[in-house]
C-alpha positions as CSV (number, residue, x, y, z in Angstrom):
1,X,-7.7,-1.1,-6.3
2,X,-8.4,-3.0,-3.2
3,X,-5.4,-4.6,-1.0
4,X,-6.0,-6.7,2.5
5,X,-2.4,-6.7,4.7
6,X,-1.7,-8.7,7.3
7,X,1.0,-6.9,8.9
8,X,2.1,-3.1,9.3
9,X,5.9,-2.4,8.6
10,X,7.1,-1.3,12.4
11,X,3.3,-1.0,13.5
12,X,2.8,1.8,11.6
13,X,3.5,1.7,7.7
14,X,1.7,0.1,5.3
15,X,4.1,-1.6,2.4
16,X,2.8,-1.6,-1.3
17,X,3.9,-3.4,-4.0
18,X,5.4,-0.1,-6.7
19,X,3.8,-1.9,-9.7
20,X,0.3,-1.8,-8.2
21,X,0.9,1.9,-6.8
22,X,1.8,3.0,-10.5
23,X,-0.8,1.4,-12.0
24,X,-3.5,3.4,-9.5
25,X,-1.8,6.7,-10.2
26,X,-2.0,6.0,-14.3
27,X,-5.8,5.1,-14.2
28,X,-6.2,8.0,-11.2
29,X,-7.9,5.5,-8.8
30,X,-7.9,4.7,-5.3
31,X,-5.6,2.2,-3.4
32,X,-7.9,1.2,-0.6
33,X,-6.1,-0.9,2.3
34,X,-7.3,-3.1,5.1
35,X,-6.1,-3.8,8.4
36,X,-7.6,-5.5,11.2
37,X,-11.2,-4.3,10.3
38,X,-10.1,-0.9,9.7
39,X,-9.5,0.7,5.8
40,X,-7.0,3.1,4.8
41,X,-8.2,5.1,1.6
42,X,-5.0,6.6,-0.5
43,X,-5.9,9.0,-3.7
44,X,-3.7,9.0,-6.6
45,X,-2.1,12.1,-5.2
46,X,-1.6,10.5,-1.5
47,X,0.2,7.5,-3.6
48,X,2.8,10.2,-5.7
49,X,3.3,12.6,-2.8
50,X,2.9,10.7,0.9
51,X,5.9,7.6,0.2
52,X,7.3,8.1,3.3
53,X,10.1,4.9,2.1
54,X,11.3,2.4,-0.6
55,X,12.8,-0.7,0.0
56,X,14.2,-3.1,-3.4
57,X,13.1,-6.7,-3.0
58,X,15.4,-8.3,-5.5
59,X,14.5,-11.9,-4.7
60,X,11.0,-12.4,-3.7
61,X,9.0,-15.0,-2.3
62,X,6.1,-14.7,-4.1
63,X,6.4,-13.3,-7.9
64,X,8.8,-13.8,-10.3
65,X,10.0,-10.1,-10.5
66,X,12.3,-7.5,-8.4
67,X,10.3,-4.9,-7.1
68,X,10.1,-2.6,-4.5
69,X,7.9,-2.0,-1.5
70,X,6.8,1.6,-0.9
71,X,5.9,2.9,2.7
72,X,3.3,5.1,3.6
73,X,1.9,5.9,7.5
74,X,-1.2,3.8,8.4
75,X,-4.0,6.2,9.0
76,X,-7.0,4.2,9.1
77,X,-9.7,6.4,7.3
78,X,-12.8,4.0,8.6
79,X,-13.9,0.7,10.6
80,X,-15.3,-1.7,8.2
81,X,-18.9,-3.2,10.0
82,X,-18.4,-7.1,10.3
């Protein structure tokens, strides 16, 4: 799975959606996320064992369902070439 943000959580977490996050760990692929040119690669183990936070989002803006936003520290794995 492949996720562009536009905005890191206190300049340094990266916020996922949990419904995305499961669904990586059950097909035991990666969550890739960009940033500014740079990619952040998390393995299905990363995803389970490096939430750093969790945060409900009972009304949102955007879908139709609660959910809640899981943390993990922004560690750029590569620069993308543009």
């Amino acid at each position: 799975m492949k996720r562009t943000i536009l905005k890191l959580h206190n300049k340094k977490y990266v916020d996922l959606i949990d419904h995305s996050v499961k669904e990586c760990i059950k097909k035991k692929e990666n969550y890739e996320v960009e940033y500014k040119g740079k990619t952040m690669t998390l393995t299905p183990e990363q995803l389970v064992n490096e939430c750093v936070g969790r945060q409900y989002i009972a009304e949102p803006k955007f879908s139709d369902r609660p959910y809640h936003l899981l943390s993990y520290v922004w560690a750029p794995t590569k620069l993308l070439d543009k």
